[in-house]
Backbone bond lengths (Angstrom), bond angles and torsions (degrees), N, CA, C in turn:
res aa  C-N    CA-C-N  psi(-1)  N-CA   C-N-CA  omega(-1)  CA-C   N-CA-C  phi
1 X - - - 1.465 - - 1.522 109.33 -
2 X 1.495 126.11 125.20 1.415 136.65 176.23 1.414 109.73 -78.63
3 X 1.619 119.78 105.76 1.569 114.22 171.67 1.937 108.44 -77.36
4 X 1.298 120.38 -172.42 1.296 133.26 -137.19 1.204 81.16 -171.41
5 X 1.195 131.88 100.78 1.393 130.17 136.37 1.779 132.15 -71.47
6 X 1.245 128.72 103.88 1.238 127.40 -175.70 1.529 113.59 -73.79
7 X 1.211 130.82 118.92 1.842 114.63 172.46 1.587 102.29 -124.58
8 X 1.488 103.66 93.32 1.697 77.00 173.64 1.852 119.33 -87.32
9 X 0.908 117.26 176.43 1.444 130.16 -154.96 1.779 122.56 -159.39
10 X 0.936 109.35 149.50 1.770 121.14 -169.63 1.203 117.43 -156.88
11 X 1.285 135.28 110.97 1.026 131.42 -154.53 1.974 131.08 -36.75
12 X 1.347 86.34 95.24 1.502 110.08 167.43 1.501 104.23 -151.56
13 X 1.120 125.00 90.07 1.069 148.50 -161.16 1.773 103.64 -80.52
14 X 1.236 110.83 -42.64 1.813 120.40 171.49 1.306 99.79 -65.41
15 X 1.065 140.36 -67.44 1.298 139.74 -177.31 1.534 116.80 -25.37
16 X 1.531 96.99 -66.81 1.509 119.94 -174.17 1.889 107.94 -56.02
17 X 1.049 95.24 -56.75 1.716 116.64 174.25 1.908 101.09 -27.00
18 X 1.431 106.88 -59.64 1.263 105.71 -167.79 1.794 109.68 -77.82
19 X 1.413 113.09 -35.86 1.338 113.28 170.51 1.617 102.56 -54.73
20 X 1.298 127.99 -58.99 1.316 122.73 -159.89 2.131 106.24 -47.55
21 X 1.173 71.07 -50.15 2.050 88.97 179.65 1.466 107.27 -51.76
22 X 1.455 114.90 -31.15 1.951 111.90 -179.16 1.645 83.32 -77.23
23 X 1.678 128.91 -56.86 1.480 117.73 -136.34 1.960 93.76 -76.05
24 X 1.648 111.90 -51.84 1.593 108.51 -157.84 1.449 115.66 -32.29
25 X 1.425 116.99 -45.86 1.832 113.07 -172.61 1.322 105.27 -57.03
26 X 1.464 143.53 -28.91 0.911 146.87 -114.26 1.879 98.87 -135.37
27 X 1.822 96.35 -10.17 1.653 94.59 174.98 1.504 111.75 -91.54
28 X 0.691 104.81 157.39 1.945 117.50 167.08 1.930 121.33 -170.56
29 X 1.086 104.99 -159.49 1.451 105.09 -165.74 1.888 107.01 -82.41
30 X 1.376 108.27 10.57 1.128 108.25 171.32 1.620 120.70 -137.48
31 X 1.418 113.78 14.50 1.373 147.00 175.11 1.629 112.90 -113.86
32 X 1.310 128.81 144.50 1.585 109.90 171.06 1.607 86.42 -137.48
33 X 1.211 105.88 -178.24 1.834 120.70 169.90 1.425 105.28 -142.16
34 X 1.367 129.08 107.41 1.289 119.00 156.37 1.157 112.58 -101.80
35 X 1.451 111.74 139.11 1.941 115.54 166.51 1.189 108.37 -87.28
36 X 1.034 117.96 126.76 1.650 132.80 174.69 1.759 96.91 -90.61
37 X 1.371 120.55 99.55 1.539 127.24 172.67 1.360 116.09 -86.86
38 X 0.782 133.40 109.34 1.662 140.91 177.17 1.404 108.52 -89.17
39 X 1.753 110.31 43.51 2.055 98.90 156.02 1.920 86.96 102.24
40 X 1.354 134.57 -4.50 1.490 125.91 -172.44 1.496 97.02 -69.17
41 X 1.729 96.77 150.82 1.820 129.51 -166.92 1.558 91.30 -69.21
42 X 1.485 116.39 179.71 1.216 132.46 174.67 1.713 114.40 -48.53
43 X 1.448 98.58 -46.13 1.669 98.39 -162.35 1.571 105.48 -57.76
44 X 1.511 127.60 -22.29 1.183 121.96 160.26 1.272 131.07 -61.40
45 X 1.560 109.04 -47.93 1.179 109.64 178.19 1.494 119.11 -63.26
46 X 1.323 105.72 -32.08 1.792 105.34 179.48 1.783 95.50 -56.97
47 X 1.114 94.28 -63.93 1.784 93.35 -165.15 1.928 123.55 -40.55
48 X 1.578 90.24 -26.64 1.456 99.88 172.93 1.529 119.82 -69.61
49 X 1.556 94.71 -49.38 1.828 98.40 175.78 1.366 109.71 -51.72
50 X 1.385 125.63 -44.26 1.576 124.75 -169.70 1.439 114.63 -60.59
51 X 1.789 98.48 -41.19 1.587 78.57 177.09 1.630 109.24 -86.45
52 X 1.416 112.85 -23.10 1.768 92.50 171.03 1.284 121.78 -29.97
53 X 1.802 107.61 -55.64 1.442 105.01 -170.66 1.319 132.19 -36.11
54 X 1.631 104.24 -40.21 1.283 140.68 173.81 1.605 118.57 -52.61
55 X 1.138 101.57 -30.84 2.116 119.33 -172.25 1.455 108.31 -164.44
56 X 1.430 87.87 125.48 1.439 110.74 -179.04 1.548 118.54 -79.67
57 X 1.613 101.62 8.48 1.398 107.28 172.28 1.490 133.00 -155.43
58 X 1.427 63.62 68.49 2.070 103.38 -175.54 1.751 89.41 -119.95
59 X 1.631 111.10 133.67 1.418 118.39 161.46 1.623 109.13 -128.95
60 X 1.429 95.62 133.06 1.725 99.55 178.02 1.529 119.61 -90.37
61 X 1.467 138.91 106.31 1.329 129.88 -161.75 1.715 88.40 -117.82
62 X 1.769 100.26 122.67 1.762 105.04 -173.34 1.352 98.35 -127.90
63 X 1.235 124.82 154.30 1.337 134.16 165.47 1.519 111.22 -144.37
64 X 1.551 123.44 152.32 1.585 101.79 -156.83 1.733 98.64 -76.21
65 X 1.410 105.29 -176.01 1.596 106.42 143.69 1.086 153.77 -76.24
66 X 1.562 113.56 119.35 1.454 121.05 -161.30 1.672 98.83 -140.29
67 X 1.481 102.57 39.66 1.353 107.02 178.58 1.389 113.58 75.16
68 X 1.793 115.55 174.80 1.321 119.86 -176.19 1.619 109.36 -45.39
69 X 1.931 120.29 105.51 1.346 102.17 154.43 1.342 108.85 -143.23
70 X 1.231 97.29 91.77 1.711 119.46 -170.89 1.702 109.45 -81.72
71 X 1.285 111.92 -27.56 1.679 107.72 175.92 1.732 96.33 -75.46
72 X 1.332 119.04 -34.66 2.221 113.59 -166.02 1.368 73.27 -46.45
73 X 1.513 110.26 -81.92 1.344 128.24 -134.97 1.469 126.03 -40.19
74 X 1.695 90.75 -39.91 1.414 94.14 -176.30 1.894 104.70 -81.38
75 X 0.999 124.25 -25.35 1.375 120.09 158.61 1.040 113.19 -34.54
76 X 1.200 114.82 -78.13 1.789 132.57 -158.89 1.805 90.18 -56.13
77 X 1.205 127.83 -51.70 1.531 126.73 -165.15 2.080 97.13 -65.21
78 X 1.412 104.53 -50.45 1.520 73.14 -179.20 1.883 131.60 -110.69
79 X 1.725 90.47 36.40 0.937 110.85 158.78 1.871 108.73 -73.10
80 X 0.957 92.00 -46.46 1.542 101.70 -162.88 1.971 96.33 -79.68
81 X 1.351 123.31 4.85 1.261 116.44 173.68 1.357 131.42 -68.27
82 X 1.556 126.28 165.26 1.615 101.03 174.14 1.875 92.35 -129.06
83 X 1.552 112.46 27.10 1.432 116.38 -173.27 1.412 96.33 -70.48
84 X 1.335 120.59 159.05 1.283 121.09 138.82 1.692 131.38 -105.88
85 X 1.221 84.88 21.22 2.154 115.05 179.57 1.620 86.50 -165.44
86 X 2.100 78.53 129.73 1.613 100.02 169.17 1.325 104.61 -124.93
87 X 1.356 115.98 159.92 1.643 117.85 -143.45 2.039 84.59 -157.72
88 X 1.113 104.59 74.52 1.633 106.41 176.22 1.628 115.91 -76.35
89 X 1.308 103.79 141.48 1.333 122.17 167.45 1.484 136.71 -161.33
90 X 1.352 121.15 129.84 1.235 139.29 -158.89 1.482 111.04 -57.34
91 X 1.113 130.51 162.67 1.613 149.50 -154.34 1.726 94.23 -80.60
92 X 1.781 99.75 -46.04 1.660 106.91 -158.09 1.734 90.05 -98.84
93 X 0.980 129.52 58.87 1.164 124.43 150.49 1.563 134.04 -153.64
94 X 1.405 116.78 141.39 1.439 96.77 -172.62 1.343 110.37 -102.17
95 X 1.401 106.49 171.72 1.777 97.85 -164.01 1.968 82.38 -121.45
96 X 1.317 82.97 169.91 1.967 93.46 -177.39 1.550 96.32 -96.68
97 X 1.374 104.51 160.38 1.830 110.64 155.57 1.147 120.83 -11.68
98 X 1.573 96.89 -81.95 1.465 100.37 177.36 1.139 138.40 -64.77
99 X 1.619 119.63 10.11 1.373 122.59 -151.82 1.339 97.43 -62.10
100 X 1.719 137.43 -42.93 1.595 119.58 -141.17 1.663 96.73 -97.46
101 X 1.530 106.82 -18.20 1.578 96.93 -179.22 1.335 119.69 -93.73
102 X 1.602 110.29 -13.54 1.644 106.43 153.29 1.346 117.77 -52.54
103 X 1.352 116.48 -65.93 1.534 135.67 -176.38 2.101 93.04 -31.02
104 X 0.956 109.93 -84.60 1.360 135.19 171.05 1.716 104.44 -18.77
105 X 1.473 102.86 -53.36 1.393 91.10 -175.92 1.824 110.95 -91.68
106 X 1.502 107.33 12.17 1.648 114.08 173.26 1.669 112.96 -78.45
107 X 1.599 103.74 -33.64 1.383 134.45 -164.88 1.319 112.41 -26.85
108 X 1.059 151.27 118.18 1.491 139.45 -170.07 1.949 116.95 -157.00
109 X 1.318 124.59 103.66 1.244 130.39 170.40 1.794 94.72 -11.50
110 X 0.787 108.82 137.13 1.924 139.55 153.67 1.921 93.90 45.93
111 X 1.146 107.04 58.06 1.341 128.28 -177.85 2.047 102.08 -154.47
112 X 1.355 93.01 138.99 1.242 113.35 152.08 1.531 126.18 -119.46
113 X 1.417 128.44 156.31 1.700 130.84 -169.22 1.390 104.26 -122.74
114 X 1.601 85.62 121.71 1.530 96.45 167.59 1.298 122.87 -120.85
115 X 1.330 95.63 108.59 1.616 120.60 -176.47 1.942 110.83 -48.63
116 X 1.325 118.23 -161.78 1.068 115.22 148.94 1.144 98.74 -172.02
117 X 1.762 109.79 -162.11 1.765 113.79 -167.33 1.114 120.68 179.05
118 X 1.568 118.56 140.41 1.081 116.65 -138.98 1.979 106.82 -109.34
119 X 1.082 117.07 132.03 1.711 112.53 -168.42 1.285 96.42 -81.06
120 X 1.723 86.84 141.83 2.105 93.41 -171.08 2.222 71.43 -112.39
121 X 1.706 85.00 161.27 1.755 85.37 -175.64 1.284 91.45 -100.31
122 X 1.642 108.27 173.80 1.679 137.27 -136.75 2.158 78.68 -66.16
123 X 1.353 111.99 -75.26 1.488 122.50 -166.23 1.496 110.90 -54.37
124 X 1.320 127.23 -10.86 1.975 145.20 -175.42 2.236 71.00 -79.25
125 X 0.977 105.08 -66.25 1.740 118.66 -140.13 1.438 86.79 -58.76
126 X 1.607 127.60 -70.67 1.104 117.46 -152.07 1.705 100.76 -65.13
127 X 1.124 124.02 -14.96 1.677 124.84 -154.00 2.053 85.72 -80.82
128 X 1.407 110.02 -53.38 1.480 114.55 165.26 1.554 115.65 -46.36
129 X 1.047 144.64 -46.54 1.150 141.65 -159.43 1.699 111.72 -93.59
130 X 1.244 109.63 -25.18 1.349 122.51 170.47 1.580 110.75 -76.74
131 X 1.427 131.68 -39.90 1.220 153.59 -142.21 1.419 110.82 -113.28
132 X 1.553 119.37 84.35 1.518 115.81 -177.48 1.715 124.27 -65.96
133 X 1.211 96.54 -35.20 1.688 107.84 172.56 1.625 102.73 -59.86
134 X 1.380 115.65 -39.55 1.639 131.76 -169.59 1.744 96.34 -61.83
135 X 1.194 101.99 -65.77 1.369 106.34 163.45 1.288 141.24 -1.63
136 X 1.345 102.95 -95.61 1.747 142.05 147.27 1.463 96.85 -34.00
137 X 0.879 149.56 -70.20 1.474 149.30 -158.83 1.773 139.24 -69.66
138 X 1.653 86.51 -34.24 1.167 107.13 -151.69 2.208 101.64 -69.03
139 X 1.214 98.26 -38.88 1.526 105.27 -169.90 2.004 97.55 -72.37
140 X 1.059 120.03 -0.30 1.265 117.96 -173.21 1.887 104.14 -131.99
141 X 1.789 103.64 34.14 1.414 93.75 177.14 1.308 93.18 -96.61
142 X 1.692 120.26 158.46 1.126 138.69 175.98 1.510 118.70 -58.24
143 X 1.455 133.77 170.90 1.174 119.37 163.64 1.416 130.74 -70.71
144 X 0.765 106.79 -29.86 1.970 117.26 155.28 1.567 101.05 -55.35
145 X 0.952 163.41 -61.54 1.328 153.81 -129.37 2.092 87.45 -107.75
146 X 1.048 105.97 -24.62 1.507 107.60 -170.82 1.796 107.51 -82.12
147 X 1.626 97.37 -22.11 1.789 98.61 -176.99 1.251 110.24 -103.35
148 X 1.247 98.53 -7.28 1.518 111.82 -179.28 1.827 98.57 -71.47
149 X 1.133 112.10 -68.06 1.435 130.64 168.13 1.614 110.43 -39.15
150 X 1.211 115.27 -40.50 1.905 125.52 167.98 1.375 105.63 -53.76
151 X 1.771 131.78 -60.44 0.981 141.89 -133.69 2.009 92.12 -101.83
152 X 1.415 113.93 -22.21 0.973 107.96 -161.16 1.795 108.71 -98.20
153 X 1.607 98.83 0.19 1.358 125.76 -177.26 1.937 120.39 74.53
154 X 1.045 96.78 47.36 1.874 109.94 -154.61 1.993 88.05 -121.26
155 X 1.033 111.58 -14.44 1.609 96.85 179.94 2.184 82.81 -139.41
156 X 1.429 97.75 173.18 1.745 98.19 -176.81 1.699 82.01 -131.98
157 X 1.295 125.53 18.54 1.197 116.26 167.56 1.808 117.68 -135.81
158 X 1.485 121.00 146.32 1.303 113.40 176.80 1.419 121.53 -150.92
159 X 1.461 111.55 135.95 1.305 134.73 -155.06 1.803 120.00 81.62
160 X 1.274 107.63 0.66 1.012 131.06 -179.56 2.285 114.46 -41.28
161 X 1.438 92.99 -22.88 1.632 115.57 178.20 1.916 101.33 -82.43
162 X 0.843 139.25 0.86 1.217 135.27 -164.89 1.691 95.15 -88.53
163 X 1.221 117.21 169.23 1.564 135.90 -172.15 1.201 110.51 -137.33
164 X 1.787 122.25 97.06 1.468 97.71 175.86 1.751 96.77 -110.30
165 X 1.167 98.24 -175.77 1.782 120.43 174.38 1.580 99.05 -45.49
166 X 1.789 110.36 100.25 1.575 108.79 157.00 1.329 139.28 -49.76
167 X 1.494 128.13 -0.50 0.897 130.57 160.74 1.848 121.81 -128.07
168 X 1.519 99.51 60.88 1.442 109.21 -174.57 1.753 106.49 -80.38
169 X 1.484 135.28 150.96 1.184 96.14 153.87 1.307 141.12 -54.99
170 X 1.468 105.66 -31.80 1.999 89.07 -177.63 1.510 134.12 -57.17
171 X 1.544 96.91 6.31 1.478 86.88 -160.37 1.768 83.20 -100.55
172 X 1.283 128.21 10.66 1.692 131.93 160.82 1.223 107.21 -84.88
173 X 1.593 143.77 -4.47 1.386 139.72 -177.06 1.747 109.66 -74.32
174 X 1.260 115.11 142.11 0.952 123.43 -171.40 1.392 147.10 34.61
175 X 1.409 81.46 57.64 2.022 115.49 -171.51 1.176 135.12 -45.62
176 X 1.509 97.27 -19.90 1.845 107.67 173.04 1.300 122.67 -139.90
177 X 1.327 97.25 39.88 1.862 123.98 171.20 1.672 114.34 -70.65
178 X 0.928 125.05 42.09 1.773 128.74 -175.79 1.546 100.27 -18.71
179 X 0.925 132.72 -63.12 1.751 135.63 -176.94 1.529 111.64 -47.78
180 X 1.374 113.96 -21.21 2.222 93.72 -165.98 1.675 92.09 -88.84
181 X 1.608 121.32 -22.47 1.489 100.29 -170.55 1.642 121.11 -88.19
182 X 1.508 100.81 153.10 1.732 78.36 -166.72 2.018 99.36 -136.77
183 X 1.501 74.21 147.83 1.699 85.80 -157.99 1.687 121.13 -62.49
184 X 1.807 107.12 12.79 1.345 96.54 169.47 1.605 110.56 -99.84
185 X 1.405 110.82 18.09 1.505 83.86 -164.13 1.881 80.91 -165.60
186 X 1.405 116.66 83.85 1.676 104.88 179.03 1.810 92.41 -156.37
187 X 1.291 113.15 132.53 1.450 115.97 170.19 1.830 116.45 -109.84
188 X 1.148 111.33 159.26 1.727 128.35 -139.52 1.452 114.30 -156.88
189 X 1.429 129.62 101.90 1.318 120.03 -179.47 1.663 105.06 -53.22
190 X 1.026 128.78 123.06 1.649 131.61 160.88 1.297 127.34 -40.52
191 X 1.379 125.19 30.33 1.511 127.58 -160.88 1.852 80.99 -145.36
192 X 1.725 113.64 -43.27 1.393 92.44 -172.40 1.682 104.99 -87.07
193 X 0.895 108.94 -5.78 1.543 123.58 -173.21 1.736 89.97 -87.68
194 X 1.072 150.73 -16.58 1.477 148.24 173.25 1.374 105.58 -93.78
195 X 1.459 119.61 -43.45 1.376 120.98 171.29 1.590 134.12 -45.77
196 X 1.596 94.71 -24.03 1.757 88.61 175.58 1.519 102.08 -134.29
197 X 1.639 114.98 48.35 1.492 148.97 -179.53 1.913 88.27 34.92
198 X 0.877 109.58 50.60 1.777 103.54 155.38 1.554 102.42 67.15
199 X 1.544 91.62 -153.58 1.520 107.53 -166.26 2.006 109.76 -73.83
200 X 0.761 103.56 154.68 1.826 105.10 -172.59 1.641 98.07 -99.79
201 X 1.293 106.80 112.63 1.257 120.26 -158.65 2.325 105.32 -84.32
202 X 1.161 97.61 -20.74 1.925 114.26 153.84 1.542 99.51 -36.58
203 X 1.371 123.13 -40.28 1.771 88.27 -155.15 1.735 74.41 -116.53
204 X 1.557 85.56 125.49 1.603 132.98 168.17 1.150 116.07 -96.39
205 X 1.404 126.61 144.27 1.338 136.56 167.24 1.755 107.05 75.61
206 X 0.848 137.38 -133.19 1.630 131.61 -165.77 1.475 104.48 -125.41
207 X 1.648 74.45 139.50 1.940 77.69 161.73 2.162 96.54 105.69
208 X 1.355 119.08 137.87 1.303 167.59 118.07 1.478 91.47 87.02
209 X 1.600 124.12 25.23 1.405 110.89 173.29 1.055 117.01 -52.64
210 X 1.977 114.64 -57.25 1.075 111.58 157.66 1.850 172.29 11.14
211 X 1.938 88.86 -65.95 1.052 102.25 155.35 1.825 123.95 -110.67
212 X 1.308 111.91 9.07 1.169 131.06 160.02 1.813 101.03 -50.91
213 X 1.371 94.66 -68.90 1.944 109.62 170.34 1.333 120.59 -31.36
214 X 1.352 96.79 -47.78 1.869 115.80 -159.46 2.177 98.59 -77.54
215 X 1.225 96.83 -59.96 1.465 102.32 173.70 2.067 112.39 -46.29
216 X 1.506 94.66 -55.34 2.013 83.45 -176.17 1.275 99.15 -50.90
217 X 1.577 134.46 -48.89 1.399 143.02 -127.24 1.749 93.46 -75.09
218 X 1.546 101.03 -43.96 1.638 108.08 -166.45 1.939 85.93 -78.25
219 X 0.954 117.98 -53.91 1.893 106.80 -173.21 1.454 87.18 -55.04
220 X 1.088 165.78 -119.13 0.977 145.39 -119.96 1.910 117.45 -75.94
221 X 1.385 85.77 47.71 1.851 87.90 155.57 1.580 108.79 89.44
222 X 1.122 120.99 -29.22 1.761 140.38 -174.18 1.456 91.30 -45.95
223 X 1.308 130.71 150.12 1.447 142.99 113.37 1.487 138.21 -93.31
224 X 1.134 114.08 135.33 1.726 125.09 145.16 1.598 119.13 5.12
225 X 1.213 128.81 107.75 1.756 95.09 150.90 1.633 83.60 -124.40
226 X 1.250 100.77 168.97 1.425 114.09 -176.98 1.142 111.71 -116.17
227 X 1.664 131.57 118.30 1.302 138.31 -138.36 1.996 109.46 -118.19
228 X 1.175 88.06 -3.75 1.887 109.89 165.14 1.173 101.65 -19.49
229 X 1.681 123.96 145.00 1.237 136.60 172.54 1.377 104.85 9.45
230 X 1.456 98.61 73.71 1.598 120.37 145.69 1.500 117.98 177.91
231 X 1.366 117.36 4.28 1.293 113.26 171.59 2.033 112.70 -135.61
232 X 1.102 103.83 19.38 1.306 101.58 -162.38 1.597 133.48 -44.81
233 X 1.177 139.81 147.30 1.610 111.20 173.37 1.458 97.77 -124.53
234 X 0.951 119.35 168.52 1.747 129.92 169.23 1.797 92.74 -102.32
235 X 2.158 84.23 134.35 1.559 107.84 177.26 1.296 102.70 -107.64
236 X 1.401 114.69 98.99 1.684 123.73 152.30 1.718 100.04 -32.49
237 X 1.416 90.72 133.71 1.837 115.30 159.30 1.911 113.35 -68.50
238 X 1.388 114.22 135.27 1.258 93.59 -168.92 1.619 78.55 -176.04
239 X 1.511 122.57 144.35 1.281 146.63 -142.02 1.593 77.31 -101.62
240 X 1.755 108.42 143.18 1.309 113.62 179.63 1.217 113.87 -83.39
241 X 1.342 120.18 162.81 1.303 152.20 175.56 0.953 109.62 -42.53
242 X 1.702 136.41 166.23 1.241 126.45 170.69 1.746 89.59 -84.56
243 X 0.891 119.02 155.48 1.664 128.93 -170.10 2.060 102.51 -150.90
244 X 0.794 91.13 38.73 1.808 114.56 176.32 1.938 92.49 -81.35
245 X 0.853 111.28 -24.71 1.273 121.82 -176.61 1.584 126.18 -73.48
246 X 1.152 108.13 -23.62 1.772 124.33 -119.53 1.615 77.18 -92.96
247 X 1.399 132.91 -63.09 1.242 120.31 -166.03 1.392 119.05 -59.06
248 X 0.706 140.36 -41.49 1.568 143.17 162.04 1.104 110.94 -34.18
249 X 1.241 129.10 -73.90 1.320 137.36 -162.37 1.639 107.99 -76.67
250 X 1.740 110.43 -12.15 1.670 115.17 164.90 1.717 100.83 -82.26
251 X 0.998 109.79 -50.54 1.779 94.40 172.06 1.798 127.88 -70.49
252 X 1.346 102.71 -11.17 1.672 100.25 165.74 1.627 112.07 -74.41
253 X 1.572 89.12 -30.50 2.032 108.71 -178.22 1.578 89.82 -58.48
254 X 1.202 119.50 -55.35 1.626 115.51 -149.71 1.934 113.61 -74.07
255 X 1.465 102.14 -30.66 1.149 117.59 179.28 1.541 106.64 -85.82
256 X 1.781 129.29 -13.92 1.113 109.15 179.17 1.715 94.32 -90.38
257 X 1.285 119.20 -11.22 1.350 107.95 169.93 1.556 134.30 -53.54
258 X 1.447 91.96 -45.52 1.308 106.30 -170.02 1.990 110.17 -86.90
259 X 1.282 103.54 -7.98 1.453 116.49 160.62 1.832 110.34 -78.17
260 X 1.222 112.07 103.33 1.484 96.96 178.96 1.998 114.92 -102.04
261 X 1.456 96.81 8.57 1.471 100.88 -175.62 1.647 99.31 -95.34
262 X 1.848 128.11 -4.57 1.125 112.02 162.64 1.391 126.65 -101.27
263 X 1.433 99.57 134.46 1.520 105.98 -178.31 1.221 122.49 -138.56
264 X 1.817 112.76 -3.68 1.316 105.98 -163.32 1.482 78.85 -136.94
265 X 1.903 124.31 118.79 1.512 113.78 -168.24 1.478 100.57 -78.46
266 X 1.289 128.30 151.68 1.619 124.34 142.05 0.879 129.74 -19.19
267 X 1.902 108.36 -69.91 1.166 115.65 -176.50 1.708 133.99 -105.19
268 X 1.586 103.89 84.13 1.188 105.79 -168.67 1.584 117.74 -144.34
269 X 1.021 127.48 -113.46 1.742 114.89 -145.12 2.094 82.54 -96.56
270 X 1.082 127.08 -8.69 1.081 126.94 168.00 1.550 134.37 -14.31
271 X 1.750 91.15 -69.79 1.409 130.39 -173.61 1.410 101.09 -75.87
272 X 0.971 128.11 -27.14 1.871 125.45 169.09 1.192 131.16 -101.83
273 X 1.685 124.37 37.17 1.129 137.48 -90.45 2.242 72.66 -156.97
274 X 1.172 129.85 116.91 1.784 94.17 161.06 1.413 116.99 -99.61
């Protein structure tokens, strides 16, 4: 089975730099990486070509800027996939070693995975982003160096690095909770992710595309798995979004709730479709 890595991205080019460095070892002819670009300036794009050079299975999917449109993008990126499991993840986060073969070993017929992630604070982030050894290091610190970081208030999560058995029951508890999964870090066979034509390309600007996704996925039959200590990523600190948006697209959220005959949006991965 060919996974599909989704990363979308916006110009923060440092950020991305260090994710690319966790994902490249980790590509090959049965792994892919697409960047989902949402409208980012040159300095991204340079940084992308360099590591293309590097891997022949890195794809750059750009569209200009026209403001927050994080549902197009990610359409258009796994339109253009050849995964048959997509494994999405956000620009501001880093993933561990193991991130794609945990994910992989969560994988489960008529199940979706919800990852999670742990907030590094504003002065943890810049000290990482400045810090190349910090870099390189950080997804391979011990658990002592990880509680150390708990106690010192630099992560809001702890023990969070541990690995248990991917197929425990608890990670089946609370199967049709739309709110615990979160859209930087959740993997999806690509067949159920086509089934309710993807992301709903209506909600513009910031805020709940996401769980817009998560709600059709469970109406049409999907479950939960819970991806706890085994897929974690670290969330870079990073000044919010413009979110001028956010109510709107929380009352399209609330009304697609209370609609239970929609499940498959109009407007979605369809139209980018060849």
């Amino acid at each position: 089975m060919k996974t599909s890595i989704i990363l979308s991205t916006y110009n923060w080019p440092e950020a991305l730099k260090i994710i690319l460095n966790k994902l490249i070892p980790h590509l090959n002819e049965k792994t892919e990486l697409i960047i989902a670009d949402d409208g980012s300036t040159a300095a991204t794009s340079d940084l992308i070509s360099f590591y293309k050079s590097k891997s022949p299975h890195i794809l750059h999917v750009w569209h200009p800027d026209n403001g927050f449109q994080k549902s197009m993008i990610l359409n258009k990126a796994v339109a253009l996939s050849k995964g048959e499991y997509l494994i999405f993840l956000d620009g501001d986060c880093i993933p561990f070693v193991d991130f794609i073969n945990e994910h992989l070993k969560l994988k489960q017929i008529g199940y979706f995975v919800a990852g999670h992630r742990v907030l590094i604070a504003p002065k943890f982030t810049k000290e990482i982003l400045k810090t190349h050894k910090l870099q390189e290091e950080i997804t391979d610190f011990s658990l002592f160096n990880w509680m150390g970081c708990y106690l010192f208030k630099k992560t809001n999560k702890l023990l969070f690095n541990l690995r248990l058995n991917c197929n425990s029951k608890w990670r089946y508890f609370g199967l049709n909770n739309w709110r615990y999964p979160k859209g930087c870090n959740f993997g999806i066979h690509k067949n159920d992710f086509m089934s309710i034509n993807g992301f709903d390309e209506e909600y513009s600007g910031w805020g709940h595309e996401d769980a817009d996704l998560f709600i059709r996925l469970i109406k049409n039959g999907l479950k939960i798995k819970n991806g706890k200590f085994s897929i974690p990523v670290l969330h870079l600190w990073h000044k919010q979004a413009n979110r001028s948006n956010s109510l709107i697209n929380y009352n399209k959220l609330i009304e697609r709730l209370k609609d239970k005959s929609i499940i498959k949006t109009h407007n979605g991965i369809n139209q980018w479709l060849k």
